[in-house]
C-alpha positions as a LaTeX table, in Angstrom:
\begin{tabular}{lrrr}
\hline
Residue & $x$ (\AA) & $y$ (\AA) & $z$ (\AA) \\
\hline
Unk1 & 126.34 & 89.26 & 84.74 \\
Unk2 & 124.82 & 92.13 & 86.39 \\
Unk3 & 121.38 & 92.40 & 87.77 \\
Unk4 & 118.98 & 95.61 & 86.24 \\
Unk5 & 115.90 & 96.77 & 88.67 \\
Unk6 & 113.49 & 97.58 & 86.34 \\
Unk7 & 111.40 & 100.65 & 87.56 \\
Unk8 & 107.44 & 101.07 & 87.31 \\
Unk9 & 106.44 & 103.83 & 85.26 \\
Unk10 & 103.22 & 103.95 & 85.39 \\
Unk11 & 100.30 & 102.47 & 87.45 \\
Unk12 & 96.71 & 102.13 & 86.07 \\
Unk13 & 93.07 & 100.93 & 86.68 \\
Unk14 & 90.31 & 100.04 & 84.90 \\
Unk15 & 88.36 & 103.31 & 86.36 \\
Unk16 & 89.24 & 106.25 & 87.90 \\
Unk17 & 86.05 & 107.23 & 89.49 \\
Unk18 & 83.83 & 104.74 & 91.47 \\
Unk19 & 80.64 & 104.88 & 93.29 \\
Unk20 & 79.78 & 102.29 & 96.42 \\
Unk21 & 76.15 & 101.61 & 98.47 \\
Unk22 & 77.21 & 101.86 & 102.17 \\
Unk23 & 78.32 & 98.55 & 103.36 \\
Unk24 & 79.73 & 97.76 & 99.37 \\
Unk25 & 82.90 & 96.47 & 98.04 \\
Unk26 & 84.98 & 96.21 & 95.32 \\
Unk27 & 88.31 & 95.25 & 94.42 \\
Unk28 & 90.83 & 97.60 & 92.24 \\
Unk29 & 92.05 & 96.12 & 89.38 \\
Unk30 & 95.06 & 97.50 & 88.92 \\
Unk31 & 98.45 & 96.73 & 86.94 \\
Unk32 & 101.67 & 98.44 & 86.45 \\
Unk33 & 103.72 & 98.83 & 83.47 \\
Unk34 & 106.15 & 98.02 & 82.25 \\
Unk35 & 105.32 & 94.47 & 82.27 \\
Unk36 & 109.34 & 93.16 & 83.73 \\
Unk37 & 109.06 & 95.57 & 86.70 \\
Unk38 & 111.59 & 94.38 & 89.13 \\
Unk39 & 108.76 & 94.98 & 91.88 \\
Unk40 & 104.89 & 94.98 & 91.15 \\
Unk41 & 104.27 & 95.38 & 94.80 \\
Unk42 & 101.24 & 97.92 & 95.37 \\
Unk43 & 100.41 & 99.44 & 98.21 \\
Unk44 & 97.24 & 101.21 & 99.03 \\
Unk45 & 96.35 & 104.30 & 100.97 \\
Unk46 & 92.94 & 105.70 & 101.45 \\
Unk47 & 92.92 & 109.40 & 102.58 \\
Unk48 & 89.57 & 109.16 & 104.92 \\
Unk49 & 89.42 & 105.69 & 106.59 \\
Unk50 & 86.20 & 106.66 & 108.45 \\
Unk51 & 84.69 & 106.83 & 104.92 \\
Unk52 & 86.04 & 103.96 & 103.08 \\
Unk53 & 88.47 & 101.51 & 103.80 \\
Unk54 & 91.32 & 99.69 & 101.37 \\
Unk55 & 93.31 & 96.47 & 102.48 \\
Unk56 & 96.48 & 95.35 & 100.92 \\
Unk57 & 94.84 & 93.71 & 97.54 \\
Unk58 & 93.22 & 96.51 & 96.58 \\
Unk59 & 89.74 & 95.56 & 98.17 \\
Unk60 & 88.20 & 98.94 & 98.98 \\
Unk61 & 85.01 & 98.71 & 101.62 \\
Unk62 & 82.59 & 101.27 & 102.15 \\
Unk63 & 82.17 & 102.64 & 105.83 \\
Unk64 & 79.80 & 105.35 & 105.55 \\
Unk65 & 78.29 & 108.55 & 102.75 \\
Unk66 & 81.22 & 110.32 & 101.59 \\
Unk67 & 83.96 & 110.49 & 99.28 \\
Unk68 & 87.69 & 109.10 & 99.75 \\
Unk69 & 90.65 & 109.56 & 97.49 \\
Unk70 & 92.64 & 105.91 & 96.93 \\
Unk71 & 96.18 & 106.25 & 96.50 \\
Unk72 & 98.31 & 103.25 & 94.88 \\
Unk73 & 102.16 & 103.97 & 95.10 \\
\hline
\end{tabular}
């Protein structure tokens, strides 16, 4: 038998847009379809870390007034 890797196709939240209180959390919820992805991994990457923070789950923290991009790949 041969073994198919199953690409993602798509990656989604629950928002797209979020607003934090300095010193504030909050976790992305987010999933990737389809479903049987061979790898579901998701990685984070905030574009101004002096701003906002985001650790490997998804848990973004709020530094300081501003506005950050989020990237999940």
């Amino acid at each position: 038998s041969t073994q198919t890797n199953i690409s993602v196709q798509q990656i989604t939240t629950s928002q797209t847009s979020y607003t934090l209180e300095v010193g504030r959390s909050i976790l992305l919820n987010a999933s990737v379809s389809p479903a049987n992805a061979s790898n579901k991994k998701l990685f984070y990457v905030c574009d101004n870390p002096s701003v906002a923070t985001v650790d490997s789950n998804g848990k973004i923290q709020s530094i300081k007034e501003g506005t950050v991009n989020i990237t999940i790949k």
